[in-house]
C-alpha positions as CSV (number, residue, x, y, z in Angstrom):
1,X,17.2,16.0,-21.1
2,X,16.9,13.4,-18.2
3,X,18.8,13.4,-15.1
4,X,19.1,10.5,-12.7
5,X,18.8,12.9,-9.2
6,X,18.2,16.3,-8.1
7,X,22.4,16.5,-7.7
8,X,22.9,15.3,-11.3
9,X,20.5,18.0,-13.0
10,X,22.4,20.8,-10.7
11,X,25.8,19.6,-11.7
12,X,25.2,19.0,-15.3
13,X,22.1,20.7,-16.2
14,X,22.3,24.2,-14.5
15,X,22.2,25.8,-18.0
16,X,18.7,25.3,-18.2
17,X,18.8,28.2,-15.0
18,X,20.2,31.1,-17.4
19,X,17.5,32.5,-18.2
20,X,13.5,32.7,-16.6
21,X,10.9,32.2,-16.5
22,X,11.4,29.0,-15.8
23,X,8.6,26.4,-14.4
24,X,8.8,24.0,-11.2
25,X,6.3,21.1,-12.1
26,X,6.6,18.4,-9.0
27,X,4.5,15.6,-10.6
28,X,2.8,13.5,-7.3
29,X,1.3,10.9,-9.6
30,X,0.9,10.8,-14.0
31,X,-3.0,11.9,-13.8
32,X,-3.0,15.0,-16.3
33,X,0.8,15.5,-16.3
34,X,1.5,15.8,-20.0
35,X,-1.3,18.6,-20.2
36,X,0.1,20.2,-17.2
37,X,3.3,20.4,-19.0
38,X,1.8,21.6,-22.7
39,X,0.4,24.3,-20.8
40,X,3.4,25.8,-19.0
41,X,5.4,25.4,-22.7
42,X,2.2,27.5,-23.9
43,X,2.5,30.3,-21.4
44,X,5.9,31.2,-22.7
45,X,8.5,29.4,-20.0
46,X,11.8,29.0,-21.2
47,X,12.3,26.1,-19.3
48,X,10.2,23.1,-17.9
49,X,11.6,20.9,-15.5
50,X,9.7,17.9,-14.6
51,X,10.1,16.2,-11.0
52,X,9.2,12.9,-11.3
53,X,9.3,9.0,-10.2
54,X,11.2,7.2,-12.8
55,X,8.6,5.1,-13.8
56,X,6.2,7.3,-14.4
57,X,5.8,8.2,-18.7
58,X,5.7,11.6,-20.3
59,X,4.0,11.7,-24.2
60,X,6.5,11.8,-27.0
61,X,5.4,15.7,-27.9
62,X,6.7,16.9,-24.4
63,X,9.6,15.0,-23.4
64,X,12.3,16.3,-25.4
65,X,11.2,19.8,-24.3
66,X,11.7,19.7,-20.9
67,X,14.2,18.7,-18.1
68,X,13.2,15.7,-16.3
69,X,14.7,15.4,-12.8
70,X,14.2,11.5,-11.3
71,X,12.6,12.3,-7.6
72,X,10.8,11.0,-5.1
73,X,8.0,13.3,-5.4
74,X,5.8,12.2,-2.4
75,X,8.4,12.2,0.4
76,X,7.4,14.9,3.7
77,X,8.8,18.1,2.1
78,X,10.3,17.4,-1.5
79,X,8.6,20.0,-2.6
80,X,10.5,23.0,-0.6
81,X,13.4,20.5,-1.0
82,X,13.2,20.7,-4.5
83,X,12.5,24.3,-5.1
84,X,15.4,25.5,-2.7
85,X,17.9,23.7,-4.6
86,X,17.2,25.2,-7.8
87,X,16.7,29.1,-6.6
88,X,19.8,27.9,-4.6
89,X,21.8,27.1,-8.4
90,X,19.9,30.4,-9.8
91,X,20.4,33.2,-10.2
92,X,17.8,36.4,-10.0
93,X,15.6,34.9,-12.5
94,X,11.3,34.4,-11.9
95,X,10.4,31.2,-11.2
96,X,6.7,29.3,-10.8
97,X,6.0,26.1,-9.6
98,X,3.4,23.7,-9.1
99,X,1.9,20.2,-9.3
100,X,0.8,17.9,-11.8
101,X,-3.0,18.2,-12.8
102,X,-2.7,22.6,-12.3
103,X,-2.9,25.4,-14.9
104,X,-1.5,28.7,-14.3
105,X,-3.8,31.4,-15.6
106,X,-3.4,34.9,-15.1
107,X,-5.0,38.4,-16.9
108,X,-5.0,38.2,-20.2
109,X,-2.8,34.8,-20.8
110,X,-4.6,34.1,-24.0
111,X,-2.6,37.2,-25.2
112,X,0.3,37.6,-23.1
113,X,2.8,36.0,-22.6
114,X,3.9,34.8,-19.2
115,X,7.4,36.9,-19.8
116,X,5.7,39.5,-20.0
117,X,3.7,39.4,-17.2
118,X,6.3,39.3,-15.1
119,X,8.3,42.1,-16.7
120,X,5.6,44.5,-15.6
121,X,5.8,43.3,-12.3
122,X,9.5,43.3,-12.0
123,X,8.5,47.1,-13.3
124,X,6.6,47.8,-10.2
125,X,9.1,46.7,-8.1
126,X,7.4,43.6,-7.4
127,X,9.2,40.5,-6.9
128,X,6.1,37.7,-6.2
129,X,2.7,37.5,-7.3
130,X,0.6,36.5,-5.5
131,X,-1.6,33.6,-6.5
132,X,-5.1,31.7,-5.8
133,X,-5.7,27.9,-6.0
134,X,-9.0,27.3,-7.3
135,X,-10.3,23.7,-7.3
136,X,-11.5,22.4,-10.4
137,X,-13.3,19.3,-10.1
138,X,-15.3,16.6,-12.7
139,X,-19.0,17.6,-12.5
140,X,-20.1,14.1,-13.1
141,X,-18.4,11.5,-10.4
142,X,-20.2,8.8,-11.9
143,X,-18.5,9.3,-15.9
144,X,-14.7,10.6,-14.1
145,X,-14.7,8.7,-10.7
146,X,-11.1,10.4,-10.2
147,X,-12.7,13.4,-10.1
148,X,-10.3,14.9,-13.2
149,X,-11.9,15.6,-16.3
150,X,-10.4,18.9,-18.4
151,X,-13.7,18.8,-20.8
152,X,-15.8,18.4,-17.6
153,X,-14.3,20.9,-15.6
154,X,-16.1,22.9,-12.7
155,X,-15.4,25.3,-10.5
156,X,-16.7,27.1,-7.5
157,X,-17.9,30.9,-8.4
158,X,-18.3,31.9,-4.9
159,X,-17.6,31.1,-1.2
160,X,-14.6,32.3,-0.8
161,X,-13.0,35.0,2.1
162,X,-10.4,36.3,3.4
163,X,-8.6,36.7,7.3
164,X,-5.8,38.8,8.4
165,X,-2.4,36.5,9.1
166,X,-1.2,36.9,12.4
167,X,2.3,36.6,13.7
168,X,3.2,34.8,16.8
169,X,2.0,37.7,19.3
170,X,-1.2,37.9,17.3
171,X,-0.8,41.2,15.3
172,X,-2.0,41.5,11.8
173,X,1.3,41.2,9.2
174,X,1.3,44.1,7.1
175,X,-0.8,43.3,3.8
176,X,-1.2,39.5,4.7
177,X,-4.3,37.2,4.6
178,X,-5.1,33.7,4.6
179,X,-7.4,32.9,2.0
180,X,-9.7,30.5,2.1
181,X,-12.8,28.6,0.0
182,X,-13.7,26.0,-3.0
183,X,-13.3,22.0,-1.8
184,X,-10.7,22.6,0.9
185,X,-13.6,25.0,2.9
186,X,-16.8,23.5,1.9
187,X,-14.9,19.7,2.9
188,X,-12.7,21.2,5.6
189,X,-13.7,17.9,7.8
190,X,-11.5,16.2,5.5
191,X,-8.4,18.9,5.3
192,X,-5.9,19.1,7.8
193,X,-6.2,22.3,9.7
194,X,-2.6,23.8,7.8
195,X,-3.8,22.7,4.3
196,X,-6.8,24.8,4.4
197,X,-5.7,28.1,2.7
198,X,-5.6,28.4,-1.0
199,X,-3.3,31.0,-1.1
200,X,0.3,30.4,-2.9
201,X,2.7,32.4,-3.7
202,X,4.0,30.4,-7.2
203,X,5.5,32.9,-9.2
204,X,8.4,35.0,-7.7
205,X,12.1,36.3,-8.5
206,X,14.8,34.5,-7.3
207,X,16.6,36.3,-4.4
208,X,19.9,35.7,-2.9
209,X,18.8,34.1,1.0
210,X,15.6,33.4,-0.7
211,X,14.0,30.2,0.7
212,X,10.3,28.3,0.4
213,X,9.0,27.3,3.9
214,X,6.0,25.0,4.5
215,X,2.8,26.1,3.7
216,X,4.0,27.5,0.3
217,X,5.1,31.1,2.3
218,X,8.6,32.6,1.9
219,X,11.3,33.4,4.5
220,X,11.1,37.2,2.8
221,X,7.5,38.7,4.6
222,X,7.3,41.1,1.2
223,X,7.2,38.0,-1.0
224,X,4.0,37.1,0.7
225,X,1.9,40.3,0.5
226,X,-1.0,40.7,-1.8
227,X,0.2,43.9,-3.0
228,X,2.5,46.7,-2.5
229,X,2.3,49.2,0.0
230,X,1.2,52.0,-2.7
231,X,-1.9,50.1,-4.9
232,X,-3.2,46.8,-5.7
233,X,-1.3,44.7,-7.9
234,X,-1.7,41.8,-10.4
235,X,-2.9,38.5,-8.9
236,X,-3.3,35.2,-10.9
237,X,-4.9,32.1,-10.4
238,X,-3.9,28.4,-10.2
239,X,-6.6,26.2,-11.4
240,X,-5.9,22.6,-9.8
241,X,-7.8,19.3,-9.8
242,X,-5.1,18.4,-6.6
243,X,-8.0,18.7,-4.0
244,X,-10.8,17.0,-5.7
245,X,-8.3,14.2,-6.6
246,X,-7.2,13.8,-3.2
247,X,-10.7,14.1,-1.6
248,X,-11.6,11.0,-3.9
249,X,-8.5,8.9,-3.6
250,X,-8.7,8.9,0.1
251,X,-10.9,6.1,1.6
252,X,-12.0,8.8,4.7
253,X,-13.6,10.7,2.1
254,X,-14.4,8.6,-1.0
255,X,-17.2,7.5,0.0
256,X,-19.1,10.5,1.3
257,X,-18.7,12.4,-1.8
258,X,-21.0,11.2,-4.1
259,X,-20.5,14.3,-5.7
260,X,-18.8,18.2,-5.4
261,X,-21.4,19.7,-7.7
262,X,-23.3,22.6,-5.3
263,X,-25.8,25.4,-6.1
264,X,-22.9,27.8,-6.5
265,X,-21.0,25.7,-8.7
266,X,-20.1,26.6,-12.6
267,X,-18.6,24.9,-15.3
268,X,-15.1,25.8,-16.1
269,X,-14.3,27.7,-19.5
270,X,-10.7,27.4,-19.6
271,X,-10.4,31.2,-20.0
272,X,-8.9,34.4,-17.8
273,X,-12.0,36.3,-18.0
274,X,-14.2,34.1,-16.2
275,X,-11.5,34.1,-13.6
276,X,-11.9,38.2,-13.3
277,X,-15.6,38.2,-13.6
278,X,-15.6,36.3,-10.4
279,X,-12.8,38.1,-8.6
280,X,-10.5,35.0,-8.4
281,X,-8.0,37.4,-9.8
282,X,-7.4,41.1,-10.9
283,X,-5.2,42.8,-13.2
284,X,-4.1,45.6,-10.9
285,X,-2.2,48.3,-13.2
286,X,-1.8,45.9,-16.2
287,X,-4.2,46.6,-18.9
């Protein structure tokens, strides 16, 4: 189904909100957005919707399967615009969302469905997981100049830490941390300060009040904690080319990347147990 605004799909195409899990996907350009979607319809989602500039062209084996919302993607704040309307229309149903050109990967997704995934954590009384984005970027610049290649994939296995989140007196939050590392640390010159952390909270359960703030942090404190107060819970991974693009398509940094290969870096293998092995993610209590 297409829908001319964000108001049409919440009149007429609310149905598509019955039932979760249901994936965000806010497309900011067409570079890998048809994979972006086959993967989400992999994990299990009953519903897709697609935010997206009219113009822009979805492959004929995806487009009947989702809900494509005409939006103007790239406007200051359309994501939290968009993602607080639909919770708004929902009911208490798990959502995830993310961008074009990212893959959602989390303990044992070759296996498990994403449903079930969140079952056990709706089990443990958990109503977010938390998530990492790790940057995956073309090892060869020269071949993929746009720095997106899915069969040239790399990532970076380590350099990445951890500080406690403060609130405005300077305390530590209760089981909060900025997290940091991959393009966004070893290029920070070329980040803004505020778009440093690679920490996202993507998947969560739809809450009445509930609302996404900048910086991809709730208004609920619990929905951005690493784990509950009793043990460590699951985590999962967003693997996004967002970054590298970005770094690549600006002219301040084009042209002092020649490449984002380091001594630390690894090629990709498109699997959840690399992602563990390297402690971008753990299973928790889910086996």
């Amino acid at each position: 189904m297409r829908y001319s605004s964000l108001s049409d799909f919440l009149s007429n195409g609310k149905t598509a909100l019955a039932k979760g899990p249901v994936a965000l996907v806010m497309a900011e350009d067409e570079v890998e957005l048809d994979s972006t979607i086959r993967h989400n319809l992999d994990a299990g989602f009953r519903a897709v919707l697609v935010f997206a500039l009219p113009h822009f062209t979805l492959a004929d084996d995806v487009a009947d399967r989702v809900h494509r919302v005409d939006y103007e993607t790239c406007n200051e704040g359309a994501l939290e615009r968009a993602v607080n309307a639909v919770i708004n229309a929902a009911g208490p149903i798990w959502f995830y969302y993310c961008y074009n050109a990212e893959y959602l990967f989390y303990p044992f997704c070759e296996n498990r469905r994403v449903g079930e995934m969140l079952a056990f954590n709706t089990e443990e009384r958990r109503d977010s997981v938390l998530t990492y984005v790790i940057d995956l970027y073309a090892g060869d610049l020269g071949q993929h100049p746009g720095a997106v290649a899915l069969e040239d994939a790399h990532l970076d296995k380590s350099g990445y830490y951890a500080l406690s989140r403060k609130d405005r007196w300077n305390n530590d939050l209760d089981r909060q941390m900025d997290f940091y590392g991959g393009l966004r640390w070893r290029f920070e010159e070329h980040i803004p300060k505020p778009r440093r952390r690679i920490d996202r909270v993507s998947l969560f359960r739809n809450a009445p009040g509930l609302e996404l703030l900048p910086g991809h942090l709730f208004n609920f404190p619990e929905y951005n904690t690493y784990a509950c107060p009793w043990h460590h819970n699951l985590t999962a991974a967003v693997c996004s080319f967002r970054t590298a693009k970005a770094l690549k398509r600006n002219p301040g940094s084009t042209f002092e990347i020649e490449t984002f290969r380091w001594h630390n870096s690894a090629p990709f293998e498109w699997h959840s147990q690399q992602l563990l092995d390297l402690g971008l993610m753990e299973p928790g209590q889910w086996f």
